[in-house]
C-alpha positions in Angstrom: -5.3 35.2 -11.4 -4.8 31.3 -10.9 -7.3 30.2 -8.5 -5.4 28.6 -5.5 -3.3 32.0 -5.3 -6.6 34.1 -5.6 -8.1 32.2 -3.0 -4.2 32.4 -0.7 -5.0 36.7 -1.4 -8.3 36.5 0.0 -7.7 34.9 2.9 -4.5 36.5 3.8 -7.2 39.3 3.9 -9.6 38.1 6.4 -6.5 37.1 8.3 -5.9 41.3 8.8 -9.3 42.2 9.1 -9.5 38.9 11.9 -6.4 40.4 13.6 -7.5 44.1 13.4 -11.4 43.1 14.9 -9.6 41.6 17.9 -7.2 44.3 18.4 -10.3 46.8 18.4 -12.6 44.7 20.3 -14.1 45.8 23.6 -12.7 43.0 25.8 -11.1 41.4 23.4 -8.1 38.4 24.2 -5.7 38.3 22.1 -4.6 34.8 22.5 -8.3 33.7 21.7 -8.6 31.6 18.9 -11.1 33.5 16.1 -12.8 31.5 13.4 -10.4 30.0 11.2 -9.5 32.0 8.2 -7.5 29.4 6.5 -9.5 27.5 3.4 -8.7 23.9 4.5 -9.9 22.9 1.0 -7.2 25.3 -0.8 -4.4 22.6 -2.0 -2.5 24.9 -3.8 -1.1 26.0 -7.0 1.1 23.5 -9.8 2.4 26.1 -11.3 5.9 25.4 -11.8 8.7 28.5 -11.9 11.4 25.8 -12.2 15.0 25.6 -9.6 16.8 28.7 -11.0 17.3 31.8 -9.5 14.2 34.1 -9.5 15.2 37.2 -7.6 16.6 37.7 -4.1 16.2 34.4 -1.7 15.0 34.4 1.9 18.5 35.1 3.6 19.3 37.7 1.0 15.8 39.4 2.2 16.1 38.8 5.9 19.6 38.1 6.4 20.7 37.3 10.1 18.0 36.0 12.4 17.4 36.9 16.2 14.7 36.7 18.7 13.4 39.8 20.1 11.0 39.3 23.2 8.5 36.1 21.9 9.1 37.1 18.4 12.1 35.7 15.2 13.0 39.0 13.5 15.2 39.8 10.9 18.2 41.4 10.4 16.3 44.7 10.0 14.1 43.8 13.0 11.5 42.6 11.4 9.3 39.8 12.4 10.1 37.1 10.1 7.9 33.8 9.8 10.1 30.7 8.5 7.9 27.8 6.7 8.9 25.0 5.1 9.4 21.2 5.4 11.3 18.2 7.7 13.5 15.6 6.7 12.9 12.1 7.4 15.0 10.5 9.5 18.2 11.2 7.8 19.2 7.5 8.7 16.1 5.9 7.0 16.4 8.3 3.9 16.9 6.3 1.3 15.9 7.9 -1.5 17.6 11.2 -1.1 14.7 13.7 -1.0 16.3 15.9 1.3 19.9 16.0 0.1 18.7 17.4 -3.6 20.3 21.3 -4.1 17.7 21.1 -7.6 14.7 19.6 -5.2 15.3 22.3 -2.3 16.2 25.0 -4.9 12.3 24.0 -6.7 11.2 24.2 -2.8 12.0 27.5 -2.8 10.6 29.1 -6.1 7.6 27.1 -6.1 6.2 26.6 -2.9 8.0 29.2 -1.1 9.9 27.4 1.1 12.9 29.7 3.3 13.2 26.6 5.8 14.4 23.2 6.0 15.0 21.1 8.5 17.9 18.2 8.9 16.2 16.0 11.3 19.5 13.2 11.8 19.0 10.5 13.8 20.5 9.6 16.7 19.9 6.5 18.7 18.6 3.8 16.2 20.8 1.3 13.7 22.9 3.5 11.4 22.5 6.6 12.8 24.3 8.9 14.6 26.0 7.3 17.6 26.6 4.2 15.6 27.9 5.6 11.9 28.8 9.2 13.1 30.7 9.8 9.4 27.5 9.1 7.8 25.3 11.1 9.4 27.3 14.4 9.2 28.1 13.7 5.6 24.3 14.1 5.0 23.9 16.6 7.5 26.8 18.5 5.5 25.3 18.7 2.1 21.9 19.4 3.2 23.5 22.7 5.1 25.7 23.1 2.1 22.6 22.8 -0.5 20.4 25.4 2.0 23.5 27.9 1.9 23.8 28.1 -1.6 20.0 28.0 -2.3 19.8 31.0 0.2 17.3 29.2 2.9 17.7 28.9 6.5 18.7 25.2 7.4 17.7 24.2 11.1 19.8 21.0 12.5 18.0 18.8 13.9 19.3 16.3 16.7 16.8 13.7 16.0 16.7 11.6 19.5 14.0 11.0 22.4 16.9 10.8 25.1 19.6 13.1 24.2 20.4 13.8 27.6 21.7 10.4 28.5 24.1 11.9 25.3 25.2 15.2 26.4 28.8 14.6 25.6 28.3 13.5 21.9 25.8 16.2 21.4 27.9 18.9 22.6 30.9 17.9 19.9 28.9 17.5 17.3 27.3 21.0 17.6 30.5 22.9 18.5 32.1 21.1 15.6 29.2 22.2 13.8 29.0 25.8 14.9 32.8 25.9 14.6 32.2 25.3 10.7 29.3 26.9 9.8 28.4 29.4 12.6 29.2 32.1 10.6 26.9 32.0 7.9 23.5 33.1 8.6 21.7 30.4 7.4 21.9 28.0 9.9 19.5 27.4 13.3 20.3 24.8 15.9 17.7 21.9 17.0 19.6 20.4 20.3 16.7 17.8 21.4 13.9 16.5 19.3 11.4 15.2 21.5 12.1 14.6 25.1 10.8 11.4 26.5 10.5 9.6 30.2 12.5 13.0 31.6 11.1 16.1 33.0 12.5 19.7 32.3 14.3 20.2 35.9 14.9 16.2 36.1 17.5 16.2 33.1 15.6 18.8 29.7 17.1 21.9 31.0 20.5 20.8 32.3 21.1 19.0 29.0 20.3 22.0 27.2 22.7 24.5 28.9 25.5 22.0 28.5 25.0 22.1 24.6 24.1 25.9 24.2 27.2 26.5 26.4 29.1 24.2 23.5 27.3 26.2 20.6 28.4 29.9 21.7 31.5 28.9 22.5 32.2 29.2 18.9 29.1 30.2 17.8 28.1 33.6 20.2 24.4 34.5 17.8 22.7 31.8 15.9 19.2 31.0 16.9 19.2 28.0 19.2 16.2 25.7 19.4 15.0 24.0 22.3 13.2 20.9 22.7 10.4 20.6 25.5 9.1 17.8 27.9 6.5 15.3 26.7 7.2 15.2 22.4 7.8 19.2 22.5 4.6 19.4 23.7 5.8 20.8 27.3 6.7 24.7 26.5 4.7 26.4 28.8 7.0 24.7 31.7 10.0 25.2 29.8 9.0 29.1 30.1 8.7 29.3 33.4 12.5 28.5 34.3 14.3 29.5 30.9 17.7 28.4 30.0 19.9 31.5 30.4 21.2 33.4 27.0 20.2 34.6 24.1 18.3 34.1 20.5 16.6 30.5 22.3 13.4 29.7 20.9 11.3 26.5 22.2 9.6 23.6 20.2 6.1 23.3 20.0 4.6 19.6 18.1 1.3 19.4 16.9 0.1 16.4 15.0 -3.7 18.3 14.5 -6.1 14.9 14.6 -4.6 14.7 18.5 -3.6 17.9 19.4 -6.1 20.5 19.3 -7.2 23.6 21.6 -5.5 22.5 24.8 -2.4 22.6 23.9 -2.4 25.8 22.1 -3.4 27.1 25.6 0.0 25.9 26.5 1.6 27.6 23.6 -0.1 30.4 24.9 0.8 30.0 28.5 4.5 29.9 27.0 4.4 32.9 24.9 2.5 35.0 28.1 5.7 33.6 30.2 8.3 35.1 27.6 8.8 32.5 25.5 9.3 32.4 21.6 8.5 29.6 19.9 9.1 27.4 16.5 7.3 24.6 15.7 10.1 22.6 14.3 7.6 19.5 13.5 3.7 19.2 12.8 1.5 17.1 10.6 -2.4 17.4 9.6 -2.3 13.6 10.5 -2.5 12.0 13.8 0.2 11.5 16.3 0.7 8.0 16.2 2.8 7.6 12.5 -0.5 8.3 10.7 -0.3 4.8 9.2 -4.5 5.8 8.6 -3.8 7.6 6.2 -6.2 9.8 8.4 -5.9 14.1 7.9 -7.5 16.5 9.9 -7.5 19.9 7.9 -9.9 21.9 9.7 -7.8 21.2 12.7 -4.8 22.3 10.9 -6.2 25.6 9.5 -6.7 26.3 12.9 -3.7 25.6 14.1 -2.3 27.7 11.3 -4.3 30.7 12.2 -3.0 30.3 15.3 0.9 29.9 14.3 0.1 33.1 11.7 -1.4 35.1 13.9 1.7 34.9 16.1 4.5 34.8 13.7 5.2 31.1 14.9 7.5 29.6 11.7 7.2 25.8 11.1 8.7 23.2 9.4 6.4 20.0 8.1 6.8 16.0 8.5 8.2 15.3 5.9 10.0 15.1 3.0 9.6 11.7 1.7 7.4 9.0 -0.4 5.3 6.3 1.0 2.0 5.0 0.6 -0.1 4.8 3.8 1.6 7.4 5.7 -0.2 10.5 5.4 2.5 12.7 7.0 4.4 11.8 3.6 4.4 14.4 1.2 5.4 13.0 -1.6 3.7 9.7 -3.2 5.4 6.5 -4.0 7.6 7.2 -7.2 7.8 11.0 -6.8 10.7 12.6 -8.9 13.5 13.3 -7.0 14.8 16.4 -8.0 11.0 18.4 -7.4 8.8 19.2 -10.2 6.3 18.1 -7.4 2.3 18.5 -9.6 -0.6 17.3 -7.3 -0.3 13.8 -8.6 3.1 13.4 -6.7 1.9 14.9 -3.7 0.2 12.5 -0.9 -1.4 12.7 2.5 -1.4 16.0 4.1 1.1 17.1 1.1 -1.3 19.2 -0.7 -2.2 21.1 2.7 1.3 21.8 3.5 2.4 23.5 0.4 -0.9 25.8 0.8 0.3 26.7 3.6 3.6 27.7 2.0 3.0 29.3 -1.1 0.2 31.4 1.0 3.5 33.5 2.0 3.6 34.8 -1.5 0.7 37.2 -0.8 0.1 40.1 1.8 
């Protein structure tokens, strides 16, 4: 057996055994953090199945998603973990990483990817609010590319203030729930990362206005909701919930700034009632990462922590660059995937560990 997978098959074991000593403990907390059981030196395997069609996809396995308690389950009801990457800005996406059906399609087969995420900017220069036409075209063949690879495609709206734009937010997801709410592919992202606003002072208010816009032509897609302080904020969120159904809360996590404290308010969260997605994370710091710094001993524990919950993620991001170790992808990568270690860069290699560990038991 290839040595990256043999190594994801042993530690998907002492993942069980580490869940099954806690259950059995004498005065054992579940929410406790055990010792890591991710290999933060596992990068991965190159072994390349190609973009066609291997066998049934992710929404052919799990079909239509909804939350049950703190957990995403399947159509079926059962608990399904989503992994898989972010966009860039979709405004500052130049080179079209994002909008490839043949990239996502490689995604898919070869590191296991059943998630992507659309992340569209609102506020700066050439996004959103300023070329509206734009943005949804790219928005539309990203959700168009997911549907037809079979992956879930969560919509991101990619601002810090979206509640001083509740009126354009609400149109564009109703428009947007109008047209695609009926496939089961699609999740819904209404607020990035609050900023300078509090959940009662503006977070929660915006978000009813928008879920309200949503299930008025969309009454059971999953519905994603950004917290206080750069989704960092659940456990607050959870203890005065937006009213409804199939809402999920975002958790960030940049893992060379956030560490055990703010699991302890993911935890908080989850005790309150709350499920949770973490819709963004890096192995990087939280300020850009221009270092080129990565922390993965801090990430494989954040990812026992996300596995040993069912939390699905998606990772930032999909693009090229040089110093920026939240870039996956090094300067020059081939568009359309085909992705070997020497095209991966930063925190890359870690994050498509963590998705092709999915393969295994």
């Amino acid at each position: 057996m290839e040595a990256g997978r043999a190594r994801a098959l042993a530690t998907g074991w002492a993942r069980a055994l580490a869940v099954g000593a806690c259950l059995w403990a004498a005065g054992c907390d579940p929410g406790s953090e055990p010792v890591s059981t991710v290999d933060p030196e596992d990068m991965g395997s190159d072994e390349d199945m190609g973009s066609g069609d291997l066998g049934p996809t992710p929404v052919e396995l799990h079909g239509a998603l909804h939350v049950e308690g703190t957990k995403l389950v399947d159509a079926l009801g059962e608990p399904v973990q989503l992994k898989g990457v972010s966009s860039m800005w979709l405004n500052w996406e130049d080179d079209g990483y994002a909008e490839s059906a043949t990239a996502l399609r490689w995604m898919r087969n070869n590191w296991h990817l059943s998630v992507i995420r659309a992340s569209m900017g609102v506020e700066p220069g050439g996004a959103y609010l300023s070329d509206p036409d734009k943005a949804r075209a790219q928005v539309e063949t990203i959700v168009k590319n997911a549907i037809e690879a079979g992956v879930y495609v969560i919509v991101d709206w990619h601002d810090h203030h979206a509640h001083q734009h509740t009126e354009q937010a609400a149109a564009f997801f109703s428009e947007l729930a109008k047209k695609h709410g009926g496939t089961p592919n699609l999740i819904y992202e209404t607020f990035n990362e609050p900023q300078d606003v509090s959940w009662g002072g503006g977070v929660k208010a915006y978000h009813e206005a928008v879920v309200k816009a949503i299930r008025a032509e969309d009454p059971d897609n999953v519905v994603i909701l950004g917290t206080p302080t750069w989704s960092q904020d659940v456990d607050v969120a959870a203890k005065d919930p937006v009213a409804g159904t199939n809402l999920m809360y975002t958790l960030h996590f940049y893992s060379c700034t956030h560490t055990g404290w703010l699991r302890q308010k993911g935890d908080a969260a989850v005790a309150a009632g709350a499920a949770l997605f973490v819709t963004e994370w890096g192995a990087t710091g939280a300020d850009g990462a221009l270092d080129g710094k990565v922390c993965l001993e801090d990430a494989a524990v954040w990812h026992d922590w996300m596995n040993l919950r069912g939390v699905g993620w998606a990772a930032w991001k999909l693009d090229d660059c040089g110093q920026d170790s939240t870039c996956l992808l090094a300067p020059g990568a081939p568009l359309d995937g085909g992705w070997t270690a020497k095209y991966l860069s930063g925190h890359g290699p870690f994050v498509r560990a963590r998705m092709q560990e999915t393969v295994e038991p």
